[in-house]
Each structure stands twice: as C-alpha cells, then as structure tokens.
C-alpha positions as CSV (number, residue, x, y, z in Angstrom):
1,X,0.0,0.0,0.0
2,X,1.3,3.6,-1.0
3,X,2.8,5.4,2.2
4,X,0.3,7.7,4.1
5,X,2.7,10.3,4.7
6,X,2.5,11.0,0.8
7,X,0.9,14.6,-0.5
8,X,-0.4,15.9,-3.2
9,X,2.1,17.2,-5.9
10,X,1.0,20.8,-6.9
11,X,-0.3,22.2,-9.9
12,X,2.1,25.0,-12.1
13,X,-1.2,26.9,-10.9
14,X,-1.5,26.4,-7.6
15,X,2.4,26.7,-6.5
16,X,2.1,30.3,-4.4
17,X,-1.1,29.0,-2.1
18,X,1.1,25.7,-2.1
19,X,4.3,26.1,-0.9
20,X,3.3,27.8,2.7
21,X,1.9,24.9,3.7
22,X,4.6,22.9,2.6
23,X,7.4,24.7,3.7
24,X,6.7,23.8,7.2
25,X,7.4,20.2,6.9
26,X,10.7,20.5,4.0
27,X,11.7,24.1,3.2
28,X,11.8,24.7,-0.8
29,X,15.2,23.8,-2.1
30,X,16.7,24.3,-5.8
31,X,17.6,21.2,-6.6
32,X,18.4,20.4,-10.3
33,X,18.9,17.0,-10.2
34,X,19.1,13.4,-8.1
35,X,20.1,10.2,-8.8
36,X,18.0,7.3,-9.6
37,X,18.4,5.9,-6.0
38,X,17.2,8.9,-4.4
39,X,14.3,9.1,-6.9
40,X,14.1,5.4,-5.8
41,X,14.0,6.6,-2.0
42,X,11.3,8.8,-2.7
43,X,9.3,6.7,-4.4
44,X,9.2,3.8,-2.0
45,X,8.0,6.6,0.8
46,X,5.8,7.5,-1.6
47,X,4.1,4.4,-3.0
48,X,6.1,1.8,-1.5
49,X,8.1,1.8,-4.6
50,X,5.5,1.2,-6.5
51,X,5.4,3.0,-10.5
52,X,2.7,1.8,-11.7
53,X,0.3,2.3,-8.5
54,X,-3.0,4.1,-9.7
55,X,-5.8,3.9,-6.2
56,X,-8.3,6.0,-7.5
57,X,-7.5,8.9,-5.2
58,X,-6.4,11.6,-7.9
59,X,-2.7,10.5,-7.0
60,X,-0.8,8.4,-9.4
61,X,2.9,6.8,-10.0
62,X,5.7,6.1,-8.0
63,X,6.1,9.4,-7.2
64,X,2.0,10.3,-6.7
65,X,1.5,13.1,-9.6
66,X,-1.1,14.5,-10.0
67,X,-3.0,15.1,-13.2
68,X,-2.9,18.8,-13.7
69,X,1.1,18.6,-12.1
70,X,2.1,15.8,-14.8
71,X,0.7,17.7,-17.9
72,X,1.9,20.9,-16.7
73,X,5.8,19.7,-17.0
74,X,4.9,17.6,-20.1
75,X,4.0,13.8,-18.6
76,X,1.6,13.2,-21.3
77,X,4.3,13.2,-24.0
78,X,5.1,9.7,-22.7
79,X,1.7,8.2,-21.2
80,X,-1.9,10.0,-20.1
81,X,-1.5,9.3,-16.9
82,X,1.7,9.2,-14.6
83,X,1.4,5.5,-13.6
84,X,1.2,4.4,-17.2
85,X,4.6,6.0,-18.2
86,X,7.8,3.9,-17.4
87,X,9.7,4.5,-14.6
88,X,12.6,6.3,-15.9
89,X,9.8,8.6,-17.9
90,X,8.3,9.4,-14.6
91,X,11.5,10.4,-12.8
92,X,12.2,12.5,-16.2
93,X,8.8,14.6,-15.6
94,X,10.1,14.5,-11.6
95,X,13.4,16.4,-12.4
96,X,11.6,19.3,-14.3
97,X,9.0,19.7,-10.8
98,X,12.4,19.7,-9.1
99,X,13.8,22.4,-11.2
100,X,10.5,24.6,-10.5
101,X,9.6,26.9,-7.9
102,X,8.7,23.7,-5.2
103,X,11.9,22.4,-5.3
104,X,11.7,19.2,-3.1
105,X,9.3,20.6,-1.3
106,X,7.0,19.0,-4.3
107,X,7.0,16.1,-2.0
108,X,7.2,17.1,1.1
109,X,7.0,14.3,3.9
110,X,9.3,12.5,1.3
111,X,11.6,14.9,-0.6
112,X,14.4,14.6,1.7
113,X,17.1,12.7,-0.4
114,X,16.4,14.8,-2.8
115,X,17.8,17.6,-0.9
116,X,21.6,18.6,-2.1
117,X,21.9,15.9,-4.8
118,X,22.9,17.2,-7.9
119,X,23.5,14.2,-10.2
120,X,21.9,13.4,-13.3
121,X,19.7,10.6,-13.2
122,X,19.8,10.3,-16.6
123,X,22.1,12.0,-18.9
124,X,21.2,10.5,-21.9
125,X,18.2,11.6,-23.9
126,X,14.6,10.6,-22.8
127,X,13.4,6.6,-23.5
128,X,11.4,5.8,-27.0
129,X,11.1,2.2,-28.2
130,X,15.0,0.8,-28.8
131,X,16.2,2.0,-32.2
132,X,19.1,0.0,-34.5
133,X,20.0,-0.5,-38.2
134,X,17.9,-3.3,-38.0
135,X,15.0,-3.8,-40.3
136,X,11.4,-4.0,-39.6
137,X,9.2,-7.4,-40.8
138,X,7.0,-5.3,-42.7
139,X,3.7,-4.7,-40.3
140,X,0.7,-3.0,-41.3
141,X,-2.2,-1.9,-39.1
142,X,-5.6,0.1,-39.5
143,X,-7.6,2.2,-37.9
144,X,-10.3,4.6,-38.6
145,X,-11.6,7.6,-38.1
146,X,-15.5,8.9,-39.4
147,X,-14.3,8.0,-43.2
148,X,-10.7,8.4,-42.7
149,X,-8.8,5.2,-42.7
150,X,-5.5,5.7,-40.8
151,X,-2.6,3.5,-41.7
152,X,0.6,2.7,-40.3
153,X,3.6,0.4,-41.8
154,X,6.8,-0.7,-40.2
155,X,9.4,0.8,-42.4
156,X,12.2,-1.4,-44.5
157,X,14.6,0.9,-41.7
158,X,12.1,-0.6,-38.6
159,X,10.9,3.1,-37.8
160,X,6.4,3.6,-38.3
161,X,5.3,5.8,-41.1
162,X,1.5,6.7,-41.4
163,X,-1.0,7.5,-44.5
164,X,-4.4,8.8,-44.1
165,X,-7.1,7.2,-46.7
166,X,-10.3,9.9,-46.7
167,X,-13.0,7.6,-48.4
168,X,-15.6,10.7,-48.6
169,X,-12.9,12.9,-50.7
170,X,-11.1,9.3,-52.2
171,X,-8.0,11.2,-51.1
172,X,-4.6,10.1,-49.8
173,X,-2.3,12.3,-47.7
174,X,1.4,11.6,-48.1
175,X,3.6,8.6,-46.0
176,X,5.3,10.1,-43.3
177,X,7.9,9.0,-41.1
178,X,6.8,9.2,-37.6
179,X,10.1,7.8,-35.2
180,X,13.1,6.0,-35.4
181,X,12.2,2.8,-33.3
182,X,13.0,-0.3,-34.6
183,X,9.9,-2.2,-34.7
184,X,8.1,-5.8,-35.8
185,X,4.6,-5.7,-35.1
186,X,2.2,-3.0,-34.8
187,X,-1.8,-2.9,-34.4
188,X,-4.1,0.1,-33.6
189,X,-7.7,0.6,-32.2
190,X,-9.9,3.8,-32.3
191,X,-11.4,5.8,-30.1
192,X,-13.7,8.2,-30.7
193,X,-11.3,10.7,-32.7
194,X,-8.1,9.2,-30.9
195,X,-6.1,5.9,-32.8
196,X,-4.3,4.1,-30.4
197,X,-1.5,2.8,-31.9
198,X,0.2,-0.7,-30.0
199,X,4.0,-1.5,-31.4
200,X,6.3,-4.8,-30.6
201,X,9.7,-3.8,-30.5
202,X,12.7,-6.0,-31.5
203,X,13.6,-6.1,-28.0
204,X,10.3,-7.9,-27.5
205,X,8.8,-5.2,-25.3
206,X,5.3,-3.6,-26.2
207,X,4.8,-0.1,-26.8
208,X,2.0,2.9,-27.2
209,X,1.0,6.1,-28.7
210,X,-1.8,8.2,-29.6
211,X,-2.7,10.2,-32.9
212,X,-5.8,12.5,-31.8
213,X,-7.1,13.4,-35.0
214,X,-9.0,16.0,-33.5
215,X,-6.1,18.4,-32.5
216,X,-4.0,17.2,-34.9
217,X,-1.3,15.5,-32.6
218,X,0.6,12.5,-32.0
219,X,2.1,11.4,-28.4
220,X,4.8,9.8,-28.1
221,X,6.1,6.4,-27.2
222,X,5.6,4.9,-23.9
223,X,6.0,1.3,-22.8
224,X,2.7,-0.5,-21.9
225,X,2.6,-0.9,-17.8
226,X,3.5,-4.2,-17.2
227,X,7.2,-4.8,-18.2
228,X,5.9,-7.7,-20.9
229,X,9.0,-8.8,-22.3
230,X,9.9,-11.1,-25.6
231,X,6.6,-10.3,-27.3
232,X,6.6,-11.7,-31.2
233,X,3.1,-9.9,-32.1
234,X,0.6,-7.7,-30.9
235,X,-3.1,-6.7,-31.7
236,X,-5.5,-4.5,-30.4
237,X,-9.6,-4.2,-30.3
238,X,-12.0,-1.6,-28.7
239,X,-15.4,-1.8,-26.7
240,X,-16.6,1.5,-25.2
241,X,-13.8,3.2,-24.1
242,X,-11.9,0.2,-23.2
243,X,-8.9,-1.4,-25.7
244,X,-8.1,-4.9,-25.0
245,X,-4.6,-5.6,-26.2
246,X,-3.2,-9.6,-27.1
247,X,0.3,-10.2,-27.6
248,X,2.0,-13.9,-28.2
249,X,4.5,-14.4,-25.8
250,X,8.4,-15.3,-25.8
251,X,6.6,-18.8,-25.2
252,X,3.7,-18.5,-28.7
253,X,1.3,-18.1,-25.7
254,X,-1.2,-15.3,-25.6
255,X,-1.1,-12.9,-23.3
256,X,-3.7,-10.0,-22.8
257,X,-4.2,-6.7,-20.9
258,X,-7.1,-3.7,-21.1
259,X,-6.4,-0.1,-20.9
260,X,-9.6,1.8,-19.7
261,X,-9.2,5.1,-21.6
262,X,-11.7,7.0,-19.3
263,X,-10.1,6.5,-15.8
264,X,-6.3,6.0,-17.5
265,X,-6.2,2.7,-16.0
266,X,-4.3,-0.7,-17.1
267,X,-4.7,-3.9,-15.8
268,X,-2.1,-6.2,-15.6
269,X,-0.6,-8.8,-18.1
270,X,-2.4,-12.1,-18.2
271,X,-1.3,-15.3,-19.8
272,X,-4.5,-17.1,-21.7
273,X,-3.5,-20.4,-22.8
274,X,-0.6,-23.2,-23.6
275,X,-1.0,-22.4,-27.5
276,X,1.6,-21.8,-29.7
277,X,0.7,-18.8,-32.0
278,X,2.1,-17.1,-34.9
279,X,0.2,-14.6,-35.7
280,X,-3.3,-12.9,-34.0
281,X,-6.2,-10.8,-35.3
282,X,-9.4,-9.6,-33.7
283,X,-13.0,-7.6,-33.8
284,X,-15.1,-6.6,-31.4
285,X,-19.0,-6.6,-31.9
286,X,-20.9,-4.9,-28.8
287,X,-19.2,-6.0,-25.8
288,X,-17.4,-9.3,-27.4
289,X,-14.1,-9.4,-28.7
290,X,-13.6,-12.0,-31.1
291,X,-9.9,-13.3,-31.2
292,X,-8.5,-15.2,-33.9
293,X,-5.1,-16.9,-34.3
294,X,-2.9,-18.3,-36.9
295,X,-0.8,-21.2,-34.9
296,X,2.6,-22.6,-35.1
297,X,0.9,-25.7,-37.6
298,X,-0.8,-22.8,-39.6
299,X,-4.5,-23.5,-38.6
300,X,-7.2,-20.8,-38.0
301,X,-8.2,-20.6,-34.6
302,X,-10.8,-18.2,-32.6
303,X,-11.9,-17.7,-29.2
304,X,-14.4,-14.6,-27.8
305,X,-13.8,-12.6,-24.8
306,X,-17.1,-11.5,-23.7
307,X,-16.8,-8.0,-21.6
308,X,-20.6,-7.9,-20.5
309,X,-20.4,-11.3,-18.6
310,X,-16.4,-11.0,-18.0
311,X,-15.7,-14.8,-19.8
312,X,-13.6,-16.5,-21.8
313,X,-14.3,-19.2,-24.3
314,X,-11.9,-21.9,-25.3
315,X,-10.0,-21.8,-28.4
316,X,-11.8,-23.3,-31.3
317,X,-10.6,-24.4,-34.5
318,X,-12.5,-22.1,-37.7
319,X,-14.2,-24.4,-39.8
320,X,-13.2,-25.1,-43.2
321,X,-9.4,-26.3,-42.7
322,X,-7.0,-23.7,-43.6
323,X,-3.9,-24.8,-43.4
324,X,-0.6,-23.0,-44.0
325,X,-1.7,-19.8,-42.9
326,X,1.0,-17.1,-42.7
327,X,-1.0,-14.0,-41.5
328,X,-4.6,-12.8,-40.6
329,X,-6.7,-9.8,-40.4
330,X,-10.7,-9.2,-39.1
331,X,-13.1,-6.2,-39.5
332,X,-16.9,-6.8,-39.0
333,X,-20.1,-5.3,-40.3
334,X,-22.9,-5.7,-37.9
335,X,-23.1,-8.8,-36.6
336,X,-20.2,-10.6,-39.7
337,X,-17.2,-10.8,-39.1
338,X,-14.4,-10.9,-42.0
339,X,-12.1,-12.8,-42.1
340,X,-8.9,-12.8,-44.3
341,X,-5.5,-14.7,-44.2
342,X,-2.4,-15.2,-46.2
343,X,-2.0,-19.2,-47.3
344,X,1.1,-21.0,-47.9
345,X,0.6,-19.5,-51.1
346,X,1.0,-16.1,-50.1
347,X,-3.1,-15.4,-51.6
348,X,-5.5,-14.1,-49.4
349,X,-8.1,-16.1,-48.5
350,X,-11.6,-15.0,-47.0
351,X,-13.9,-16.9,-44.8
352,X,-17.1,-14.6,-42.5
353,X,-18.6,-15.3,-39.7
354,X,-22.5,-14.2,-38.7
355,X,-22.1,-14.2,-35.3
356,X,-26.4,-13.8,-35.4
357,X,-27.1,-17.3,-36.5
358,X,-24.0,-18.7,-35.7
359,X,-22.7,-19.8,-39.5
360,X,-19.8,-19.9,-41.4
361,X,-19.4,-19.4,-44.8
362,X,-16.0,-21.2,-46.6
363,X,-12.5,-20.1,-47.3
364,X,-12.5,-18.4,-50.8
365,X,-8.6,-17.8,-52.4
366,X,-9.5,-14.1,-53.5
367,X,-6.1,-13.7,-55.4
368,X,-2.6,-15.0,-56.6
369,X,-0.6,-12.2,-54.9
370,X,2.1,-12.7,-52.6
371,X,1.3,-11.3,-49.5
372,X,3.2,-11.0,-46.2
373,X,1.2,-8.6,-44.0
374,X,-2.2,-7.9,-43.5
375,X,-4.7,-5.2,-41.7
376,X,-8.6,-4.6,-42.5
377,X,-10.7,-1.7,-41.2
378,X,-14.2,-1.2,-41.9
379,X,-16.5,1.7,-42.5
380,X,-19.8,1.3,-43.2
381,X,-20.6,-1.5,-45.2
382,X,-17.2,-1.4,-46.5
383,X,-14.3,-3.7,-45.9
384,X,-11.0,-2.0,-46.6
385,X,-8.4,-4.6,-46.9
386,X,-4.4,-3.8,-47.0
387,X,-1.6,-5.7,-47.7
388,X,2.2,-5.7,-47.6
389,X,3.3,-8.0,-50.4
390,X,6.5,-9.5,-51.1
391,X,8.1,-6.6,-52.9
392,X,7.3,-4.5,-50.1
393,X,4.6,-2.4,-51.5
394,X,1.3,-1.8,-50.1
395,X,-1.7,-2.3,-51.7
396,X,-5.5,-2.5,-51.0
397,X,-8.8,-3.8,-51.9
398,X,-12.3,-3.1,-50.7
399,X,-15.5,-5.3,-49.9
400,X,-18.5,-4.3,-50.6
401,X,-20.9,-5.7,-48.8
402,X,-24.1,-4.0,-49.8
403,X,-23.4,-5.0,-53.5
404,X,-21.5,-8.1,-52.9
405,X,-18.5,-7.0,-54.8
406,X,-14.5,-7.1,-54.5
407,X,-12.4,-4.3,-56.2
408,X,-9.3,-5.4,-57.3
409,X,-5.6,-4.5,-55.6
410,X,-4.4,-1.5,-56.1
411,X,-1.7,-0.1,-54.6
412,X,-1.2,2.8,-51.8
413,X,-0.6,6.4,-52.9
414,X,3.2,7.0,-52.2
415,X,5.5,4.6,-53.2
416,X,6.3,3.0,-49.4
417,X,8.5,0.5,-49.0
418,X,8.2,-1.7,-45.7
C-alpha cells in the first residue's frame, strides 16, 4: 500500500497558495537533479516503490503526480496518466518539478534525499522504443476515423510511417515517417477521434502512442505498464472506451491486458493459454471481442472474450481447414465478421462469420498475390483490406458488402517500402 505520509504534488497553478503549507514540513530547495536511488527513496516513501500504483485517489505513479502537475511539465508526451509512463519517464517529468519553484518541497513528507543531490539521473536523452540498423518485418495496421482510414507500416529501416485514406474525398495524404524505433509488429484501435497505436519492439517489449485526430497530434512512445517482455506480435480491439490488447509471448502463448481510456487505467498482463501462436487478429461486436489466431501448424483458430459477462471461451478451430496460414486480419459489419488470411501461397483467403445465426461461410482464395502482411478496417458496409506483399509495397482492396463486390488490388498512394 502507497505510504500515508504522501501529499499531493502541486499544480504550475496552484504553487504560491502551495508552498506555505509545505514549507513547514521540508523548506523549498533548488535542486536540479538526483540520482535514480534517491528518486528510488522517494518513491518507496511515496508508494512503496510502486510506479505503476493508480488507487483512485487523484494520485498516481511512483512518485504520486497529479494530473494537472504531470501535464503541466509535459508527462503526457510519454503516457496520459503518470502510472502508465515507465519508470525512468516518470523520474524525467520529476526532475523538471524539481527544477521549479517547489523544489523538493513537491513532496514534502518524502523529498528529503532529494535535498543537495545534484546528479543526473539520466544523462542520456529521454526513453522511445529501442532503435538500431535493424530492419522491420514489414507490419501494417488500421484504424479509422469517421471516413478516414488511418494507416501505419513498419518501415524497411524498422521506424512507423502513417498514410491517411479519406474515403468521402477518395483522397490520400502523403507517407510520413513518424520515429526512429526499430519495430516488428504493430496494431491500432480507435477511439472516438483518438487511434491508439500498440507496437512490438525488437527487443520484445510492447509499446503505445496516440494520434488524436482532432487536435492534430501524435504522443509519443511509452512502454505499456507491465514490463511484458519477448513479445513476437501484438493486436488491439476496442469496446466503449476500453482497448483490450493480445500479444503472443516469448513462449507463442497469448497474453492480454485492457487499458480503460476513461479513468487511464491498465490492468495487468495475463497469460490465456498453452497455445503456440504465430500470428493474431481480432473484432469486437458490442461487448465481445472475437480473437482469432494463426498457430505454429498454420490452422485458424478463434476464441471470444465476452466484456458484458467477464468470460472466456476456449480456443476453437475455424471451420473449413486452412492450413498453412501465414497472417490474418478481421473487421466486422454488424453482426459478420471478416475474415482474411495469407495461405502458404502467399493469396488471401476469405472466410465470414455471422455471429447472429451462428454460420460460417468457406475459405475463398480471393487472389494469386504474394502477400506477407495484413490489416482490414471497416467503414460502413465497407471492408478495406491492405496488404504488404512480397516486394514490399502496399496495396489495398475493398468489400462491398451492400453489393457483394471485390475491387481489385491497387496499390497505396506514395511509393512506401516496408
């Protein structure tokens, strides 16, 4: 349990009517720095030492920010809420309160090591996802907005670049480099007006940020709470305000863990099953998620998280017998979902689900491309399907499921290469 001798960190705005009161107990001190172990000292008088402690009380972190204190020194660059940012980001934010008019006095039953040390915690420049010369696997992912389809791609260099698809205009903006991380998987989930965009590093950890389409911004990266570690692939679905987030462990288990977007709260990492997964796909439909999975002998599995009655079902195999699968995507239009994978072929294949009367339809080879990567996003009636082939280029194709047509390939405005 967090310390009881914690308090309140204090707003840029409420500093003058602040610091009387705290100046009785630790007297304001310009400090510019501490060391990680003092950070550490203050945190475990704090919270106990714990980062990623959120009660519900308006305090949050290792170091208890509050809300209006962390966005005030520029916390929500890495996470929306204190205890969702790593460690090292929190101390980061930390050092600029320490540099301001409080001093130590910030915290100020626990500030005390913080008193006289000058020492840079650290000097190097603040954490995004690990970046190398390494090159990314060539993930795509979808998302949309209204009529806007927002897509990212893991670069040929391993870094994320986006493209914006307005269906109402039949417009494409321009691919844009967004980092330099060095990344192999990547998935996203709207929002509302907010695409939250879920990475796999190659150093197996999972990371987050946010494009809010309404002002025009993008966060930046922060490492989902939990410390998951030697994740292969990661997907994302959304029901209310809730994302629900799958990876496939170090160990081709499935792992999952929901962000709740309204109180800024994660739950913890949660292994699901024995399996041995390749790659993972899902939709939600009212308050189910429906998880499918490509395993290790390349057969189509699926298995439904329901969110109004909090269960699980078991894995089940999707009928029909596809075999050889090498990736998968799902969208859904009312109650269908869609279903595509890649075959040992490298075609797509397409099978749907109506999740109303409980029927399949078969799997349907839709093409002789050579695909390697796969996302689908729908709008209306409309699936948009995308594609990273062999070549590198991205393509899509739309279903229309009012008419009950397929348009053919066609490839991305822009020229990418991932």
């Amino acid at each position: 349990m967090p310390s009881s001798r914690r308090t309140r960190l204090l707003g840029t705005f409420a500093l003058t009517a602040g610091l009387t009161a705290s100046s009785c107990v630790l007297a304001t001190v310009d400090a510019s720095a501490a060391s990680v172990a003092n950070w550490d000292r203050v945190a475990q008088c704090e919270s106990s030492g714990n980062w990623s402690i959120n009660t519900n009380n308006g305090l949050y972190g290792g170091l208890q920010f509050d809300l209006p204190t962390w966005r005030a020194y520029g916390g929500t660059q890495y996470a929306a809420y204190p205890h969702q940012a790593t460690k090292q980001q929190q101390i980061l934010i930390a050092e600029k309160v320490l540099n301001g008019p409080q001093g130590a006095g910030a915290w100020p039953q626990c500030g005390g090591p913080l008193v006289g040390d000058h020492t840079n915690p650290y000097p190097s420049a603040p954490p995004t996802p690990p970046a190398s010369s390494g090159t990314g696997s060539g993930g795509v992912a979808a998302s949309a907005t209204d009529t806007t389809v927002h897509l990212e791609i893991i670069g040929s260099d391993g870094a994320m670049y986006t493209n914006d698809g307005n269906y109402t205009t039949g417009a494409w903006s321009t691919w844009t480099k967004l980092d330099n991380a060095n990344l192999k998987s990547v998935s996203a989930a709207a929002i509302g007006g907010v695409s939250h965009v879920f990475a796999v590093a190659n150093d197996g950890r999972v990371y987050t940020r946010d494009a809010n389409y309404t002002t025009g911004t993008w966060s930046d990266w922060a490492e989902v709470p939990g410390g998951a570690g030697g994740a292969k692939a990661v997907m994302a679905t959304a029901t209310g305000n809730t994302v629900h987030l799958e990876i496939i462990g170090s160990d081709g288990a499935m792992y999952t863990n929901d962000a709740n977007y309204t109180t800024g709260t994660w739950g913890v990492w949660t292994r699901m099953d024995g399996a041995n997964l390749k790659s993972l796909a899902g939709v939600a439909i009212g308050n189910v998620s429906h998880v499918f999975a490509v395993s290790e002998d390349g057969r189509v599995y699926s298995r439904d998280a329901d969110y109004g009655a909090g269960t699980w079902t078991g894995w089940a195999e999707v009928p029909g017998g596809a075999s050889g699968a090498k990736g998968i995507t799902a969208t859904a239009t009312g109650t269908t979902a869609h279903l595509e994978i890649i075959g040992s072929d490298g075609a797509m294949y397409n099978n749907d689900a109506n999740y109303t009367t409980g029927t399949w339809s078969t799997w349907t080879k839709m093409d002789s491309a050579n695909l390697k990567s796969l996302a689908s996003v729908a709008i209306g009636n409309v699936n948009h399907v995308f594609a990273v082939a062999a070549d590198g280029h991205v393509y899509t194709r739309d279903a229309n499921y009012t008419t009950g047509t397929w348009s053919n390939w066609a490839e991305v405005p822009g020229g990418a290469s991932a």
